[in-house]
VORO-677231 format. One record per residue (C-alpha): x, y, z; residue number from 1. Coordinates in steps of 0.25 Angstrom, whole numbers, plus 5000, padded with zeros to 4 digits. Example, Ala and Ser with C-alpha at 12.3 -4.5 7.8 and 13.67 -1.06 7.14 Angstrom:
residues 2
x:5049&y:4982&z:5031&num:1
x:5055&y:4996&z:5029&num:2
//
This chain:
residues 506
x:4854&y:4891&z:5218&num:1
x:4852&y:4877&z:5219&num:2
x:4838&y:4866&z:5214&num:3
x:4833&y:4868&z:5227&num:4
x:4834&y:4885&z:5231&num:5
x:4828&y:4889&z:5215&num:6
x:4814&y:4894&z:5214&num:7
x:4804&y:4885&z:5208&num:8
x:4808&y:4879&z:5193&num:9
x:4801&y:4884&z:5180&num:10
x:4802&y:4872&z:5169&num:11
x:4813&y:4864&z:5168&num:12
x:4819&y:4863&z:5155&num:13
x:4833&y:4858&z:5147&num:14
x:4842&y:4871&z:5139&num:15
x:4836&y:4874&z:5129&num:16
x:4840&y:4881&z:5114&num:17
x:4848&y:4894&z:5121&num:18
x:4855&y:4887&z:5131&num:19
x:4859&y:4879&z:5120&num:20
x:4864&y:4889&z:5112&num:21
x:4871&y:4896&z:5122&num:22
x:4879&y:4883&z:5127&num:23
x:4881&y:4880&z:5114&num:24
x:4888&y:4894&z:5111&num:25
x:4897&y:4891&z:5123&num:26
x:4903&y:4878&z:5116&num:27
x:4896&y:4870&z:5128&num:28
x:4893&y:4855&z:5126&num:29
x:4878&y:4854&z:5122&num:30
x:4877&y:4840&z:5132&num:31
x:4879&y:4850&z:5145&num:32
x:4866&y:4856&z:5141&num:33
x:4858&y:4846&z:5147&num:34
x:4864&y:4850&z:5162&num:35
x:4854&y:4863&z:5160&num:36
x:4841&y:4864&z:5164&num:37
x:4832&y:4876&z:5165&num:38
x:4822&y:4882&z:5172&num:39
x:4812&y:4890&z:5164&num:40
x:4803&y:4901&z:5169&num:41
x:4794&y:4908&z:5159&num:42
x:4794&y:4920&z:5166&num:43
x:4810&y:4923&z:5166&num:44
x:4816&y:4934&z:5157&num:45
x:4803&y:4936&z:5148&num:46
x:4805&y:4943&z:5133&num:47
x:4802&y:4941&z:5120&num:48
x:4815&y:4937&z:5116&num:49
x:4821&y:4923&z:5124&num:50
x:4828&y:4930&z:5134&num:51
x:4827&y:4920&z:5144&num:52
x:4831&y:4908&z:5135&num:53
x:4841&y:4915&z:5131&num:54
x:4845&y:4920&z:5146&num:55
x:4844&y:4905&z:5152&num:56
x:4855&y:4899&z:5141&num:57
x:4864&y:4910&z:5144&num:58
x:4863&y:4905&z:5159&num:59
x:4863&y:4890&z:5158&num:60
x:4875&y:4890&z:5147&num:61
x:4883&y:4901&z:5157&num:62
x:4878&y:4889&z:5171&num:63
x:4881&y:4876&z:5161&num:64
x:4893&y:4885&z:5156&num:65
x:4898&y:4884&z:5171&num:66
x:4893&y:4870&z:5175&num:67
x:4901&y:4865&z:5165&num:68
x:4914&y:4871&z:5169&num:69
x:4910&y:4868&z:5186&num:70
x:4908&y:4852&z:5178&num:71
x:4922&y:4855&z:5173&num:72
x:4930&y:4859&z:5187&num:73
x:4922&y:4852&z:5197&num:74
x:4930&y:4845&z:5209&num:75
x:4928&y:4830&z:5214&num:76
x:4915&y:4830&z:5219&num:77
x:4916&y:4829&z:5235&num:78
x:4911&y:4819&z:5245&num:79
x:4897&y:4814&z:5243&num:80
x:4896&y:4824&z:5230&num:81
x:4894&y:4816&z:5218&num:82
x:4905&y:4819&z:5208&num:83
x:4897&y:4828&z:5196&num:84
x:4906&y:4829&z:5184&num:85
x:4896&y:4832&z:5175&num:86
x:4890&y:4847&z:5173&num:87
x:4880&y:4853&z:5185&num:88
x:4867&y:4853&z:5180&num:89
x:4862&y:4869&z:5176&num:90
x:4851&y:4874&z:5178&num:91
x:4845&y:4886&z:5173&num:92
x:4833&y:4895&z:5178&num:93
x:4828&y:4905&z:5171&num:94
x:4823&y:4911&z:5184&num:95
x:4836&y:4913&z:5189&num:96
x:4841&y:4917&z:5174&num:97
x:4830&y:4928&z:5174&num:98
x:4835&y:4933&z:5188&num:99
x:4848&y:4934&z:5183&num:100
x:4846&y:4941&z:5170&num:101
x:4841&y:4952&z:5177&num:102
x:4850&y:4952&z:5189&num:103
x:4852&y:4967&z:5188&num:104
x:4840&y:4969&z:5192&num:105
x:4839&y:4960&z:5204&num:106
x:4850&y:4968&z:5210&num:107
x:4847&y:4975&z:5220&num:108
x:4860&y:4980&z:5231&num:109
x:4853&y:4984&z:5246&num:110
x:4840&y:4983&z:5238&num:111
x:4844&y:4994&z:5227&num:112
x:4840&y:4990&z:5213&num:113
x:4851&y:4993&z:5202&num:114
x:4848&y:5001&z:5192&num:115
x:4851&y:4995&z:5177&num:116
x:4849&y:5004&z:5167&num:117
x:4853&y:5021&z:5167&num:118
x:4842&y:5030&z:5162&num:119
x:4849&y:5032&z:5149&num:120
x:4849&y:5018&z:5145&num:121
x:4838&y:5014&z:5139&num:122
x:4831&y:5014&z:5125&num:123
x:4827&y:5028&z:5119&num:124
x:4821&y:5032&z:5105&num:125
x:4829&y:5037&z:5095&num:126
x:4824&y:5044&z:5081&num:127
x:4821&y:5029&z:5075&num:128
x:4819&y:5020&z:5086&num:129
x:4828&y:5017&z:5099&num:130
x:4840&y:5016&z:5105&num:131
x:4847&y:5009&z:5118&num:132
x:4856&y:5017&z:5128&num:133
x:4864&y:5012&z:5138&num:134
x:4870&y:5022&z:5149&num:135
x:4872&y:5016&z:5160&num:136
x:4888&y:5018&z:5162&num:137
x:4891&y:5033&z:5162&num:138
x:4898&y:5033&z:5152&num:139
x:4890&y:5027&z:5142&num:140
x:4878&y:5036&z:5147&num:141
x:4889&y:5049&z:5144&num:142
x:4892&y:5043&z:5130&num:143
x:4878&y:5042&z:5128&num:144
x:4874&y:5056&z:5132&num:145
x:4885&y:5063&z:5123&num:146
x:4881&y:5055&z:5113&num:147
x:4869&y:5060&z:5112&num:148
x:4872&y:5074&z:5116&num:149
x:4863&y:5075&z:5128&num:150
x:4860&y:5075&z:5143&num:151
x:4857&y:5063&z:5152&num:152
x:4841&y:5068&z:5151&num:153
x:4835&y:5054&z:5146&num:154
x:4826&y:5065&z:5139&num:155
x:4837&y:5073&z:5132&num:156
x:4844&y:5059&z:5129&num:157
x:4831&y:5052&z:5124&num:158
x:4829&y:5066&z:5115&num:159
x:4842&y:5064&z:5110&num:160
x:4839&y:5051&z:5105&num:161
x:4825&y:5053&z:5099&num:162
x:4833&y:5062&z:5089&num:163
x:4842&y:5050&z:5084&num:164
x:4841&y:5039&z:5076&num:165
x:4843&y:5025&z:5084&num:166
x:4856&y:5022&z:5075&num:167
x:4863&y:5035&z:5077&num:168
x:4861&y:5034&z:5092&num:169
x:4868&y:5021&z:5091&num:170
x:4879&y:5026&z:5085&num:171
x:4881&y:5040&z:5091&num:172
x:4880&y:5032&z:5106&num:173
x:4889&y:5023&z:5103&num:174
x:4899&y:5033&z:5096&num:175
x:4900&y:5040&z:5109&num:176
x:4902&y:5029&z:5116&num:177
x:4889&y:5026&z:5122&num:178
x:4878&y:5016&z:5121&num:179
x:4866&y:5017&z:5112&num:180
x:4860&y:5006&z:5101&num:181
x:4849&y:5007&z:5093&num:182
x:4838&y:4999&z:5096&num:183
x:4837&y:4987&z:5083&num:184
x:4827&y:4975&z:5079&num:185
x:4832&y:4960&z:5077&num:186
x:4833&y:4961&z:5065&num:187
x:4840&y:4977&z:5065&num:188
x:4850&y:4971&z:5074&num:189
x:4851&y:4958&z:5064&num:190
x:4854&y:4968&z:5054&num:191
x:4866&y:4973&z:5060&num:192
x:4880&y:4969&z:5059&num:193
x:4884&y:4968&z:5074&num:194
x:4872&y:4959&z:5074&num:195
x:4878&y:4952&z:5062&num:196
x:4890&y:4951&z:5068&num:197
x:4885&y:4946&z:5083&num:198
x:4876&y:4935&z:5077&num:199
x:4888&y:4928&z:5070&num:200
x:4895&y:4927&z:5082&num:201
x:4891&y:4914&z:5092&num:202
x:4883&y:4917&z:5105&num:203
x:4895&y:4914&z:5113&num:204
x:4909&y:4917&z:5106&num:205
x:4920&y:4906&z:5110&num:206
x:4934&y:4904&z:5108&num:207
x:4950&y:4903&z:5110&num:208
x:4960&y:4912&z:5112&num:209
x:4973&y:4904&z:5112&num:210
x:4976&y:4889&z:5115&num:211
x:4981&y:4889&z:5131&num:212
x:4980&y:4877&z:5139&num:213
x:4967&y:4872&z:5144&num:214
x:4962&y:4877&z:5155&num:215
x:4962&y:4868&z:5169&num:216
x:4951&y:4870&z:5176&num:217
x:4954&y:4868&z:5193&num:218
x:4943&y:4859&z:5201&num:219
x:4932&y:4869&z:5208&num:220
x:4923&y:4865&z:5219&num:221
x:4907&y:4860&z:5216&num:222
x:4901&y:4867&z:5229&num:223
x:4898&y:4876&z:5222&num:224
x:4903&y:4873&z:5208&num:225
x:4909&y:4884&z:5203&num:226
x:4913&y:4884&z:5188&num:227
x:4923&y:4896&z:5188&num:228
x:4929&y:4894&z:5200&num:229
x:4942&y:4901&z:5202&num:230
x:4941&y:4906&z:5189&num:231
x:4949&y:4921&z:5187&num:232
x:4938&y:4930&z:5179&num:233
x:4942&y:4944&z:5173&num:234
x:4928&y:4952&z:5171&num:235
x:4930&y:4965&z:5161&num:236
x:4916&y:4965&z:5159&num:237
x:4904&y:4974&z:5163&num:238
x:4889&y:4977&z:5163&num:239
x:4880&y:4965&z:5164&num:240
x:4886&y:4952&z:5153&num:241
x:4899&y:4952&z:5156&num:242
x:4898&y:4954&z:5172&num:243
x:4886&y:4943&z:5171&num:244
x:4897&y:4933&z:5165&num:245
x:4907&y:4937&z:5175&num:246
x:4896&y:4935&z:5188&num:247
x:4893&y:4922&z:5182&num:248
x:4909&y:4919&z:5183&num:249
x:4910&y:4925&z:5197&num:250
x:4897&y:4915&z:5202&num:251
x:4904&y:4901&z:5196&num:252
x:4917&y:4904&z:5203&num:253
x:4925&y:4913&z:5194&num:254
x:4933&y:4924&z:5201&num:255
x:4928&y:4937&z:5193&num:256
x:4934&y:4949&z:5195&num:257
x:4928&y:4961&z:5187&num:258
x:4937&y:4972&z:5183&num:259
x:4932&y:4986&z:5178&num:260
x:4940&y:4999&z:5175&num:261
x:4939&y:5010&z:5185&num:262
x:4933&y:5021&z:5175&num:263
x:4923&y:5013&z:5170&num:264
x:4909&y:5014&z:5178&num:265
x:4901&y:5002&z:5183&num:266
x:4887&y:5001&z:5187&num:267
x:4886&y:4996&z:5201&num:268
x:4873&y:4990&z:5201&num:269
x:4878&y:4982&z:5188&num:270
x:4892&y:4978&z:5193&num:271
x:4883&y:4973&z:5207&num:272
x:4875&y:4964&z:5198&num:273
x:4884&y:4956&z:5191&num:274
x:4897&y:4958&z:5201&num:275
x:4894&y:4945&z:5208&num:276
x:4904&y:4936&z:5211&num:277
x:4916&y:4945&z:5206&num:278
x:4926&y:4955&z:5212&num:279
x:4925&y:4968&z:5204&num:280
x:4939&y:4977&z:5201&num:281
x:4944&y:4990&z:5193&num:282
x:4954&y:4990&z:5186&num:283
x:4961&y:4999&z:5174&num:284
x:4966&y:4990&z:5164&num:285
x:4977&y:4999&z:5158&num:286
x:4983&y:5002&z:5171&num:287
x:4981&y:4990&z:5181&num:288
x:4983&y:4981&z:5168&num:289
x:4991&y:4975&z:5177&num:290
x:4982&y:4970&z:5184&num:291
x:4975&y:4965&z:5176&num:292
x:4985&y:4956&z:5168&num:293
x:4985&y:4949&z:5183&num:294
x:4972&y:4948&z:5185&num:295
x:4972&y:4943&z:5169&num:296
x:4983&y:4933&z:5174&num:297
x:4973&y:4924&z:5180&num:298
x:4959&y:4927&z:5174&num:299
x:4953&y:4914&z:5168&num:300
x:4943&y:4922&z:5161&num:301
x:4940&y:4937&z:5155&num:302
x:4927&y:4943&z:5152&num:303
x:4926&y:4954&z:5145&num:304
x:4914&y:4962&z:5144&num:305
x:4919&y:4976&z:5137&num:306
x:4917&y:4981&z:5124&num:307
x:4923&y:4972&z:5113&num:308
x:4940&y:4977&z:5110&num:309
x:4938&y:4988&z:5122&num:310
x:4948&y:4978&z:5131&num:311
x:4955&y:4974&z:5118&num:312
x:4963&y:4986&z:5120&num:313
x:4966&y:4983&z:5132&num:314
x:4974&y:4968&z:5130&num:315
x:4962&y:4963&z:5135&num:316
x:4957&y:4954&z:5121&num:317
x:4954&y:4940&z:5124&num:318
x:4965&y:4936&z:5114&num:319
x:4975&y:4946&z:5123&num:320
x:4970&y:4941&z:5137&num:321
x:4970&y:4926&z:5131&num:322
x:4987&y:4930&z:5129&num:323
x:4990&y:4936&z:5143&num:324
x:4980&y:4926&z:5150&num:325
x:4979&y:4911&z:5141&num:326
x:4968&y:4904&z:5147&num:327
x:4958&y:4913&z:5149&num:328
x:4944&y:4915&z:5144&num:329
x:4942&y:4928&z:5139&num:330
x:4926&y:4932&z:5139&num:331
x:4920&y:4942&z:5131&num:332
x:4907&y:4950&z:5131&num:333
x:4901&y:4961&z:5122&num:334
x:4889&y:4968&z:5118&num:335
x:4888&y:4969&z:5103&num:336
x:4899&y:4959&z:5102&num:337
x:4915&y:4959&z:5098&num:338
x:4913&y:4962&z:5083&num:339
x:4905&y:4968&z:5073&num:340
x:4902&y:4983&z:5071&num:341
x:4896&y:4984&z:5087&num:342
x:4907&y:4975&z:5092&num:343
x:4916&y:4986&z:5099&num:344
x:4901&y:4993&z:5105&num:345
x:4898&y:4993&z:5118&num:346
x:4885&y:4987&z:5123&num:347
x:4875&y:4982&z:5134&num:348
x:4863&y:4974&z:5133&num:349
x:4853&y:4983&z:5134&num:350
x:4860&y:4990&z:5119&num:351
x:4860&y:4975&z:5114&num:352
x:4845&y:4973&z:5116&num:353
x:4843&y:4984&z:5108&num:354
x:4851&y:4984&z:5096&num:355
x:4849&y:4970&z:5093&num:356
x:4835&y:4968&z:5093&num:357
x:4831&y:4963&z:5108&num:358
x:4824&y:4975&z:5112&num:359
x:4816&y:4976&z:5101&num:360
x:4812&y:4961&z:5105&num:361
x:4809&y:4966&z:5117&num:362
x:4802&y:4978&z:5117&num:363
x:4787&y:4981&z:5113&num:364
x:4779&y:4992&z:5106&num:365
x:4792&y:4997&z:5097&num:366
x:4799&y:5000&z:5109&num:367
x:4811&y:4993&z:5113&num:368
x:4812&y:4983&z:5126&num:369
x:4822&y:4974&z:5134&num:370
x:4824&y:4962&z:5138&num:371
x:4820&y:4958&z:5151&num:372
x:4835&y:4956&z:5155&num:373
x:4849&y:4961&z:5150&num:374
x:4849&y:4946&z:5144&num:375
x:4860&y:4950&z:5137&num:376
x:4869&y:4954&z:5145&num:377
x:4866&y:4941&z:5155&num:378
x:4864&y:4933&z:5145&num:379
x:4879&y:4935&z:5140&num:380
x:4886&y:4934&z:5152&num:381
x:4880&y:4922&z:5156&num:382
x:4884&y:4917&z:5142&num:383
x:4900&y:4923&z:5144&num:384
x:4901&y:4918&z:5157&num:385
x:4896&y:4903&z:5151&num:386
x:4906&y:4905&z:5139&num:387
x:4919&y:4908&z:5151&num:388
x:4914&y:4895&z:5156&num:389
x:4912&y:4887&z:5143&num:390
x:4927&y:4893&z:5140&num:391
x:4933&y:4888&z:5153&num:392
x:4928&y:4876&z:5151&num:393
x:4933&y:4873&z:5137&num:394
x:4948&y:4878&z:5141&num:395
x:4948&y:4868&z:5149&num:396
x:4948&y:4858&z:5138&num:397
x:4953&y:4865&z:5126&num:398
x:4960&y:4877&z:5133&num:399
x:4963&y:4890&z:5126&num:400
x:4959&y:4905&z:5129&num:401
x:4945&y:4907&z:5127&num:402
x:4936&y:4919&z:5124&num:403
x:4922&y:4920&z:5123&num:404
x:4912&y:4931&z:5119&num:405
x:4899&y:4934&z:5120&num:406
x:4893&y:4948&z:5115&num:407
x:4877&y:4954&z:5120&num:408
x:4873&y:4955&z:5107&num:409
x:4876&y:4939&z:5103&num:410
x:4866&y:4935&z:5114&num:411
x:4856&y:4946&z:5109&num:412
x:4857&y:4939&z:5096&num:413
x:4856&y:4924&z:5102&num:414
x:4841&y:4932&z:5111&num:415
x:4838&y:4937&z:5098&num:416
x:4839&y:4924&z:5089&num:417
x:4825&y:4918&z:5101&num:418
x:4817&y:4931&z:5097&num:419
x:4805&y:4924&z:5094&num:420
x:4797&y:4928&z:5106&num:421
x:4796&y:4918&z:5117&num:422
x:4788&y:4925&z:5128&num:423
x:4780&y:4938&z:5128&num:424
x:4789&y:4948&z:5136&num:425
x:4786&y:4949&z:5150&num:426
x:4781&y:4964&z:5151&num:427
x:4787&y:4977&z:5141&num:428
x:4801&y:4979&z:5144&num:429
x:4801&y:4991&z:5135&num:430
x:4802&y:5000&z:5146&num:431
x:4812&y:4995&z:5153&num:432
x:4821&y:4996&z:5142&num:433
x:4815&y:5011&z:5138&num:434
x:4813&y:5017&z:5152&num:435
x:4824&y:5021&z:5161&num:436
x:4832&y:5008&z:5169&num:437
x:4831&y:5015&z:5182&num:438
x:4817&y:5009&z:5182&num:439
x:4819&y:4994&z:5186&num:440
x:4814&y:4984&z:5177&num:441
x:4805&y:4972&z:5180&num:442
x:4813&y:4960&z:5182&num:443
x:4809&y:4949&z:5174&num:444
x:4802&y:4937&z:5179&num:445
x:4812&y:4925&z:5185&num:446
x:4805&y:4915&z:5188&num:447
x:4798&y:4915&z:5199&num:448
x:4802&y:4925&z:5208&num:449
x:4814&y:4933&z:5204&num:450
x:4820&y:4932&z:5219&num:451
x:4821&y:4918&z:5217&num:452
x:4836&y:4922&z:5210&num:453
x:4839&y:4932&z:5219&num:454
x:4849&y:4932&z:5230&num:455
x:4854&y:4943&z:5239&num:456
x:4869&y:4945&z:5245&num:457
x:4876&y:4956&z:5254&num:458
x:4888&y:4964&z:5245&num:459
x:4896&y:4975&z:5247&num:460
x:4887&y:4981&z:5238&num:461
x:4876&y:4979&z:5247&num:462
x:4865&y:4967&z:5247&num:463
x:4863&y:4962&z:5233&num:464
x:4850&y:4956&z:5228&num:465
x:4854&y:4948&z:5215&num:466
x:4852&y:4939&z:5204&num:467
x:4859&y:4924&z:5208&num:468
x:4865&y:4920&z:5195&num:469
x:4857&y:4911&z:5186&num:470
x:4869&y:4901&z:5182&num:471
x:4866&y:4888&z:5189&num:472
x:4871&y:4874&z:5190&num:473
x:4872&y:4864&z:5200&num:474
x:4882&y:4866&z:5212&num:475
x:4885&y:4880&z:5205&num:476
x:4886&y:4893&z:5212&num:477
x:4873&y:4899&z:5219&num:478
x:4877&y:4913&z:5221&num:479
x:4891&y:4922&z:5217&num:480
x:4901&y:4921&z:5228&num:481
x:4903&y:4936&z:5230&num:482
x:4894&y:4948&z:5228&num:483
x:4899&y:4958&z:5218&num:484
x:4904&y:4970&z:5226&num:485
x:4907&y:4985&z:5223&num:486
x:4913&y:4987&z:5209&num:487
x:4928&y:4987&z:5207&num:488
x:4929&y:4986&z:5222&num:489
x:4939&y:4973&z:5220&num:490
x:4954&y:4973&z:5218&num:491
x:4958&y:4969&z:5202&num:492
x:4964&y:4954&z:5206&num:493
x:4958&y:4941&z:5207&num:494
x:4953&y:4935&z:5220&num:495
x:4961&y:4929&z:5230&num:496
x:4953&y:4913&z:5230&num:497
x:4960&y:4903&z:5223&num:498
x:4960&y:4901&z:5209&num:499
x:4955&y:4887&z:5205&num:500
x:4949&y:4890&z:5191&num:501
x:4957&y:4885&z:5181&num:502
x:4973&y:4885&z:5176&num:503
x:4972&y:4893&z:5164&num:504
x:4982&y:4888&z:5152&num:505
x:4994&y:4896&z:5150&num:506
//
């Protein structure tokens, strides 16, 4: 979207203390940050705690993040261009952020609205207080279940768990497999060890994995000006943060392909969200492991968005990938974080909200609430994709593989250190996050008119309504090239274009 197609501005203004932070976790030179300016709108994202502070630095690191690199690899300017070394101003509107951060909501395919959440996940009281389900898969809704020793009846299961304490569903869930936490205060997650342990840790985690060559970056075109062009991206993530990264990628250029094994269940409305501008395959990694050491051959970048040590056993470590593949950026993304006691659980947002603290933030009357957005799950994809940007940048100076790693539960504590409240809370979200998900929720103000981030496109999934992405900068990208289409409909190999990205070290 250009100056002249955006809705009417709110009040200008410079980065302020979050953007700050947040570039300043990416190793980014503090003098670029005067390239930013932001559009404020009151009304986006309300809560209590600074969710849209907090959602707007996560956007306008990731859209400096790739003006930065577009500075970097732009070509000559043409005839009757002016030559533009320097990095393309950013602008961020919290408008379009807002839009965004809800984007599974503006979905809608031939006019059908997705539905987000199962009926089994949601809050429920326990003996002592409350805990968090999430059932969404099939899986984790079986592991739930025999957990708990009971029917799908949300009656028999909310009967089951009125007889337990909070703690012991936590552990008797998780035991089995399954998804549970208890719901905790600030200052009961503060207390805890994982929180201990996250809160030690740097919002963005950087560093090398060996000393290869530095990496040559190839000239790319400035019409539009796409950072990551012809860059070779291997997505192994899923849900919301991971693919949100990789979407981001997919819009500045990068050639993403998503892989997922065969047996393990996807939800289409989901993968239609945040499958745009990638091609999506299936692939067994111990049997077409083949395959995948070519597709491996000449990836620039891999993100990672499974449990921490779960592709460990597959050779698929970033020191490991680093050794068959020098050169690339290994990205990795968890939800409790890759240590401590929680650092091999499983997790989604939602869980995160609840043990440490935000839900209690949010909620009203002693019942527990949400935030108006997954913010943590977008805002940590935003922040991974900004961090593969920052990375590829700095090979091309100092070389060397590179990981970085971002976990939910770090950008929890980064919302959580702003928890004085800012604004009232734009209505009770209490029931959203109590009652069953099949009941949409409001979506939250974006300044303006929320249609004014909105765009529409034919797929072979039908017509999409959706969310444009929020990253902008001058002469970026408007719009993802392609539409996401059927999940694991595409062959596991990399496009046929030609590769102009970069010359990785060997």
């Amino acid at each position: 979207m250009t100056d002249t197609d955006r809705p009417s501005p709110g009040s200008f203004v410079g980065p302020g203390p979050g953007l700050t932070a947040a570039w300043s976790s990416l190793g980014g030179d503090p003098a670029l940050l005067a390239r930013v300016t932001t559009v404020e709108r009151s009304e986006a994202l309300p809560a209590r705690l600074p969710v849209r502070e907090v959602a707007r630095a996560c956007v306008g690191a990731c859209a400096l993040a790739a003006a930065e690199l577009g500075a970097r690899r732009a070509g000559p300017a043409r005839p009757g261009r002016p030559p533009g070394p320097g990095v393309p101003a950013v602008r961020v509107d919290d408008g379009a952020v807002a839009a965004a951060f809800v984007s599974e909501r503006h979905l809608l395919v031939d006019g059908r609205a997705p539905v987000s959440f199962a009926p089994l996940s949601r809050f429920w009281r326990t003996a002592d207080g409350w805990v968090r389900t999430h059932a969404n898969y099939p899986h984790h809704r079986a592991r739930l279940l025999a957990a708990l020793g009971t029917s799908d009846d949300p009656e028999k299961v909310a009967a089951a768990l009125a007889e337990r304490s909070a703690a012991e569903v936590e552990e008797t869930v998780y035991a089995a497999g399954g998804l549970a936490v208890a719901l905790r205060t600030p200052a009961e997650w503060a207390a805890h060890e994982q929180a201990a342990t996250v809160a030690r840790r740097p919002l963005v985690e950087r560093g090398w994995l060996d000393s290869a060559p530095a990496r040559t970056l190839t000239p790319v075109d400035r019409d539009p000006l796409l950072p990551a062009a012809g860059l070779r991206v291997l997505d192994l993530t899923r849900v919301v943060a991971g693919p949100v990264a990789t979407r981001t990628l997919a819009l500045l250029g990068a050639d993403v392909l998503r892989l997922d094994p065969p047996g393990l269940p996807e939800l289409s409305d989901q993968h239609t969200d945040t499958g745009f501008g990638k091609r999506s395959a299936l692939l067994d990694l111990p049997a077409g492991r083949d395959t995948f050491e070519e597709l491996l051959a000449a990836a620039d970048v891999v993100v990672t968005g499974y449990r921490p040590g779960s592709l460990d056993r597959l050779g698929l470590s970033p020191e490991a990938l680093a050794e068959r593949r020098p050169g690339v950026v290994v990205a990795q993304l968890s939800a409790w974080g890759a240590y401590g006691p929680w650092g091999g659980r499983r997790g989604f947002d939602s869980l995160v909200q609840a043990a440490t603290g935000i839900a209690v933030s949010e909620g009203s009357a002693g019942r527990p609430g949400a935030l108006p957005a997954q913010a943590l799950d977008h805002g940590t994809g935003y922040l991974l994709a900004a961090a593969v940007l920052r990375a590829l940048a700095e090979q091309a100076d100092e070389g060397g593989s590179r990981f970085v790693r971002l976990a939910l539960a770090r950008t929890a504590a980064w919302l959580l250190e702003g928890a004085a409240p800012t604004r009232a809370p734009g209505g009770d979200r209490t029931a959203a996050a109590l009652g069953h998900a099949s009941t949409p929720t409001p979506v939250p103000a974006a300044g303006g008119s929320a249609a004014d981030w909105l765009t529409e496109t034919d797929s072979a999934l039908g017509r999409l309504r959706y969310a444009r992405s929020p990253v902008s900068f001058t002469g970026g990208p408007r719009d993802w090239g392609r539409p996401p289409g059927p999940w694991g409909a595409d062959a596991a190999r990399w496009g046929t274009g030609p590769v102009t990205g970069s010359r990785p070290g060997r």
